[in-house]
C-alpha positions in Angstrom: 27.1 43.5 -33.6 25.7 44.1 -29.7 22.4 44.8 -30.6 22.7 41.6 -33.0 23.4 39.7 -30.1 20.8 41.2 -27.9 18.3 39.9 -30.4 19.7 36.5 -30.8 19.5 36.6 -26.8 15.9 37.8 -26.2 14.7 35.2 -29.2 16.8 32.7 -27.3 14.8 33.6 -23.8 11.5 34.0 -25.6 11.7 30.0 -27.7 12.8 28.6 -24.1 9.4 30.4 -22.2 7.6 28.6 -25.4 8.7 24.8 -24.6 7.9 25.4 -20.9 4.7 25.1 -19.8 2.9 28.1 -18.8 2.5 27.1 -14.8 6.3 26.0 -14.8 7.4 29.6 -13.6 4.2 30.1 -11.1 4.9 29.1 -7.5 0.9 29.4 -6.9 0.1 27.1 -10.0 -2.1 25.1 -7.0 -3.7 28.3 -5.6 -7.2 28.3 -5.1 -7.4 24.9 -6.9 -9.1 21.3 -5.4 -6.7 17.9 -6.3 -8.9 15.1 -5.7 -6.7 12.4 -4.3 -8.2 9.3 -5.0 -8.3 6.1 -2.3 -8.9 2.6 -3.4 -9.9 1.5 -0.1 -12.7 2.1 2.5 -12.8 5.1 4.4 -11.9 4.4 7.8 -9.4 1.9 7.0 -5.5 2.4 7.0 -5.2 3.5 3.4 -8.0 5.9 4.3 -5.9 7.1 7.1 -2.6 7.6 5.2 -4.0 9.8 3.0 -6.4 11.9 5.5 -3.2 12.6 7.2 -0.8 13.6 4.2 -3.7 15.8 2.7 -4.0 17.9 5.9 -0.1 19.0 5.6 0.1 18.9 1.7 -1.7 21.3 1.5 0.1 23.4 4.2 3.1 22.7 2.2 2.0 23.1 -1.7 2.7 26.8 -3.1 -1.2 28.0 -3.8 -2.4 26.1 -0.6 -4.7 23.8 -2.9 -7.6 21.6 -1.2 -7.1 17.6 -1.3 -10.3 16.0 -1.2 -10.2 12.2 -0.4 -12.3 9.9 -3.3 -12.8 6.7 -1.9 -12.6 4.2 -4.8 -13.3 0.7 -3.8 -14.0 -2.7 -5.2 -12.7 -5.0 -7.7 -9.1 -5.6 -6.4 -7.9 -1.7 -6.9 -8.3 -2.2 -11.1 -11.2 0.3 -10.9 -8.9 3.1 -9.2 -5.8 2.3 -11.1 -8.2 2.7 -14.4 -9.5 5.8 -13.2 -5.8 7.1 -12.3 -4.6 5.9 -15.8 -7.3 7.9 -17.5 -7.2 10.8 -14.9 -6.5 14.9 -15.7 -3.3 15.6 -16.5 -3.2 19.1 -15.2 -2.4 18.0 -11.3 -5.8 18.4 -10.3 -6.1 14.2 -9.8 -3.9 12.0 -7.6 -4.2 8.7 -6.4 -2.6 6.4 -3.8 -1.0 3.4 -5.6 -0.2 0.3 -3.3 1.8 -2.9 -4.5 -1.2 -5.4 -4.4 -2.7 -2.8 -7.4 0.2 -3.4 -9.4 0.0 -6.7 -10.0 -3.2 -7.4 -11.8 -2.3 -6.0 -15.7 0.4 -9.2 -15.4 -1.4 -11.7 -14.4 -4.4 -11.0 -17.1 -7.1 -9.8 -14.4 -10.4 -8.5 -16.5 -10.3 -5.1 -17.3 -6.8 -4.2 -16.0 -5.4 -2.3 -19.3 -3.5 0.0 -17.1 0.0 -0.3 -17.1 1.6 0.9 -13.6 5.1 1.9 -14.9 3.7 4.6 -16.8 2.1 6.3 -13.7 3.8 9.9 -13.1 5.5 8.6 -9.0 5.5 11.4 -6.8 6.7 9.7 -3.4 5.7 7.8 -0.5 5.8 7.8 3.1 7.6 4.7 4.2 5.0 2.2 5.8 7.5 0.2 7.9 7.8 -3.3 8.0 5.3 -6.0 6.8 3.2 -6.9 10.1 0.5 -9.1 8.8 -0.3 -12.5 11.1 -2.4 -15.5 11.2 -4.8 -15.0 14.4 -6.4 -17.9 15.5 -9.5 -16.8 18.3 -9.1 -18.5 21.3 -12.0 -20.5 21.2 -10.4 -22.1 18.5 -8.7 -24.0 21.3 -5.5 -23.7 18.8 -2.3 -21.9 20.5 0.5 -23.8 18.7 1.3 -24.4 15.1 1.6 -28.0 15.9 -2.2 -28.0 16.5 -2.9 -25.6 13.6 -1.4 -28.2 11.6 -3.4 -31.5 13.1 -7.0 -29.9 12.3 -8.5 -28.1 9.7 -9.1 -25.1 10.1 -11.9 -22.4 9.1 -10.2 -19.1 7.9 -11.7 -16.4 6.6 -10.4 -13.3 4.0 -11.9 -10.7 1.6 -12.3 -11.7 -1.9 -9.5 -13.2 -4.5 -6.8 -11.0 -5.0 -6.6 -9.1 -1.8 -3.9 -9.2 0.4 -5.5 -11.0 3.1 -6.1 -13.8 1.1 -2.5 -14.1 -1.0 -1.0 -14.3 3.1 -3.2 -16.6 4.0 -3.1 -19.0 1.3 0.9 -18.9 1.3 1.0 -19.4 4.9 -1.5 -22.5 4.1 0.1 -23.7 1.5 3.7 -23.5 3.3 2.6 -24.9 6.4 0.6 -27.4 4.3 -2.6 -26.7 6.3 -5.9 -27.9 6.0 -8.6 -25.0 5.5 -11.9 -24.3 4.8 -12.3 -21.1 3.4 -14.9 -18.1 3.7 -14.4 -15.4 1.3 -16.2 -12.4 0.2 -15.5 -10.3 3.3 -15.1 -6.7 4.0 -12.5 -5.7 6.2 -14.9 -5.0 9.4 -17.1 -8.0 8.1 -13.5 -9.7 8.9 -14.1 -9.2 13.0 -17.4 -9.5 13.3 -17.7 -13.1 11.9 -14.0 -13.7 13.5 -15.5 -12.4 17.4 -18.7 -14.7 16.5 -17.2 -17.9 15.8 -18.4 -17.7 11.6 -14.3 -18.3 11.0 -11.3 -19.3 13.4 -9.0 -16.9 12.3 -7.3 -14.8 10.0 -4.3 -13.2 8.8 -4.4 -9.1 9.6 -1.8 -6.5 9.8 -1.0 -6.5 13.4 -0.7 -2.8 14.3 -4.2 -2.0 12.4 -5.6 -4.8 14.2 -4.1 -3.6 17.8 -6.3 0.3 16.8 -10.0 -1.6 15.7 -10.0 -4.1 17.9 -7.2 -3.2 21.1 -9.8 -5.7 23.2 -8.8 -8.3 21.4 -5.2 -8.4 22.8 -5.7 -6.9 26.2 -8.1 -9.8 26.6 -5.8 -12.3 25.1 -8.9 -13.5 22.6 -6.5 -13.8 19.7 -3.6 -15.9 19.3 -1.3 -14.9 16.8 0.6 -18.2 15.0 3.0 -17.0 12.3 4.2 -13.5 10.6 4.2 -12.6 7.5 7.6 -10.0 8.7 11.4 -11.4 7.7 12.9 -13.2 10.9 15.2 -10.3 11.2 12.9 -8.2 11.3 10.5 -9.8 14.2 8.5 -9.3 15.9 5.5 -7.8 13.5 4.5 -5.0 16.3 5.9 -4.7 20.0 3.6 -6.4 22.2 3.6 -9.5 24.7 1.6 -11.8 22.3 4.5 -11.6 19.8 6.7 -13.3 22.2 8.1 -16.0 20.1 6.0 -15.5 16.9 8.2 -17.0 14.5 8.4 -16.3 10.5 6.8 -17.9 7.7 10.1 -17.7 6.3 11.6 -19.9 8.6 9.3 -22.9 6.7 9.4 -21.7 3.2 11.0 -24.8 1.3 11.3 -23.5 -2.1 12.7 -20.6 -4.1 9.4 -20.1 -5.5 7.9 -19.7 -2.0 10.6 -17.4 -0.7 11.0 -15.0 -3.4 7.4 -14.2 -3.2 7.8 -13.7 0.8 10.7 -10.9 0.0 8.6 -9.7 -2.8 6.1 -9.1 0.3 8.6 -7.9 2.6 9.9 -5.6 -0.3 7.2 -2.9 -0.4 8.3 0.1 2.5 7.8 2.3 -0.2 5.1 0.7 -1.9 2.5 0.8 0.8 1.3 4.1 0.7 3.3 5.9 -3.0 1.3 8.5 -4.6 1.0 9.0 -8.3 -0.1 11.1 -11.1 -1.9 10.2 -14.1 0.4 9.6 -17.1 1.1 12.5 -19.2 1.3 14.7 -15.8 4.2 17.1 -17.1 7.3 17.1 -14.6 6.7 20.4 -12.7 3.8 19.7 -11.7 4.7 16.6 -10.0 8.0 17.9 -9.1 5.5 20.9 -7.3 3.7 18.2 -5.3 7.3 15.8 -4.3 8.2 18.9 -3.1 5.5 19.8 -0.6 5.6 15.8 0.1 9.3 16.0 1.4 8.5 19.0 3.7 5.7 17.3 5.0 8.2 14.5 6.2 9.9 16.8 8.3 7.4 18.5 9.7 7.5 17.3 13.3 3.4 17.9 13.7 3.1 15.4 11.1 5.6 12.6 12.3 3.1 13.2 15.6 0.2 12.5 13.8 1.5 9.9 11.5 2.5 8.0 14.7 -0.7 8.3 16.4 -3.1 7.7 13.4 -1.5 5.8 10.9 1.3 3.2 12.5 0.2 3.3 15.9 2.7 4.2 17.9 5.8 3.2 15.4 7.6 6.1 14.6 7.2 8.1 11.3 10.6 6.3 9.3 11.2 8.7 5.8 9.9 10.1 3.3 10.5 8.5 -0.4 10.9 10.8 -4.0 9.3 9.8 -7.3 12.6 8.0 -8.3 12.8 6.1 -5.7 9.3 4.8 -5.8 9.7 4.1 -9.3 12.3 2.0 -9.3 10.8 -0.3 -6.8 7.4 -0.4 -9.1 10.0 -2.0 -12.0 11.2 -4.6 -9.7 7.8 -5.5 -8.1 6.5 -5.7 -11.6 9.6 -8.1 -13.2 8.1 -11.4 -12.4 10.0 -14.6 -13.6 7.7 -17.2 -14.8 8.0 -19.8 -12.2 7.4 -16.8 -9.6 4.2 -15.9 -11.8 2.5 -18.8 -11.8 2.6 -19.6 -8.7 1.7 -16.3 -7.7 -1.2 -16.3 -9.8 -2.5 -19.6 -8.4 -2.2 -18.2 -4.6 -3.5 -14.4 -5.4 -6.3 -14.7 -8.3 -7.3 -18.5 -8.4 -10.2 -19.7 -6.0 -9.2 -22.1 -3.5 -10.1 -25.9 -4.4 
């Protein structure tokens, strides 16, 4: 009857070791392995520098030690990274940043965006802080008020339709009910060179990014900032003398249309930075890599270096699990119809 049992046992053990995958039980799945981790922005740039900075201690903190080499995927309002992340290796060897703008364009029938973001495997994100972005205006504007931005009409530039930049900047127009002439099709250094030689007026720019490329630009008062993108409560954008008094774009918003998409902007801590697996990614694999993710939040060398290189001079806030960023990509993505369209008109339509 025991050695009945015994049997029954080790058949029981063996059927379990079957279901699991074979890496499930090896701490050193990672070892001597390279996970490409996959940017949809510019090198250089902010994205660039979030994941240059977690890479360096993920791989301090991943059993195996595995390299993360940084693919810089830009273009075409993030659809060609998400694509490549949705059609990505499913063995861990492929992770990509995911950021809320990239979210967006499956819903609002964007070309070639067949991706669907709720099926990505979430591992976590670092929290980005607070939404910063501003309108700048250049001094030689001869604008410093928001009564005058109002009486003229303005030249503004951003990058193309769909980015960021331009979604702020034409809510902020349309709120304020400015009068703009717009130059699109700009990179995001294209941005200050045409802004320092007069080609545009201003702007909108996330504040602290804007204070590391360009800290002349504030210690010699050449930009004026107008209005914030940030929630009155949460002002001002960045800690600085030239915030003095900045006030919200919240405070003008007139409808609910207008303000649900400025707390859908305001809403995306953990959406500025997640990182994600393709789908299919089995669990302990990604469970491998939230793991090393959490530890790297603690680390106190990182929270230096996150501070110094990536929010400039804001403290490092917390670090986020795959749950956690999940849930927020299902209530970014549940847009109500009136919130849709006019999304849609302000994000992916041209200006007229």
């Amino acid at each position: 009857m025991m050695l009945k049992a015994s049997i029954v046992s080790v058949f029981i053990i063996a059927l379990s070791a079957m279901r699991l995958p074979a890496h499930a039980a090896q701490p050193a799945y990672f070892q001597s392995k390279t996970v490409t981790l996959q940017v949809g922005a510019p090198a250089g740039g902010r994205q660039d520098r979030i994941a240059r900075t977690l890479a360096k201690y993920l791989t301090k903190y991943t059993p195996g030690a595995p390299v993360f080499l940084i693919q810089n995927k830009t273009g075409g309002q993030g659809i060609p990274a998400m694509l490549a992340l949705s059609k990505g290796a499913t063995d861990g060897s492929f992770l990509s940043m995911v950021i809320s703008s990239y979210l967006e364009a499956p819903y609002f029938g964007a070309p070639g965006a067949t991706y669907d973001p709720r099926t990505f495997v979430y591992v976590g994100a670092p929290s980005t802080g607070k939404q910063r972005n501003a309108l700048f205006m250049h001094q030689r504007s001869g604008i410093k008020t928001l009564d005058e931005l109002r009486k003229r009409e303005v030249t503004l530039g951003a990058q193309g339709v769909g980015n960021r930049s331009y979604l702020y900047a034409r809510l902020i127009a349309e709120i304020l009910g400015l009068k703009v002439r717009w130059v699109l099709g700009y990179d995001t250094l294209q941005l200050y060179v045409a802004l320092e030689q007069g080609e545009i007026q201003g702007r909108v720019n996330d504040a602290a990014s804007m204070m590391t490329d360009r800290p002349e630009l504030f210690s010699k008062r050449e930009v004026v900032p107008l209005v914030a993108m940030t929630l009155a409560e949460e002002l001002p954008p960045v800690k600085h003398p030239i915030f003095d008094g900045v006030p919200s774009i919240m405070q003008f918003a007139k409808t609910d249309a207008q303000k649900n998409i400025i707390q859908k902007i305001n809403s995306t801590d953990r959406l500025g930075a997640a990182m994600a697996f393709p789908p299919g990614t089995q669990e302990p694999i990604r469970k491998s890599i939230e793991e090393a993710l959490l530890k790297v939040g603690k680390d106190p060398e990182f929270r230096k270096d996150w501070e110094e290189l990536v929010l400039e001079g804001n403290a490092f806030e917390q670090m986020f699990a795959g749950k956690e960023v999940l849930e927020d990509v299902k209530q970014y993505t549940d847009w109500r119809p009136e919130i849709l369209t006019m999304y849609k008109r302000l994000a992916h339509e041209p200006p007229k």
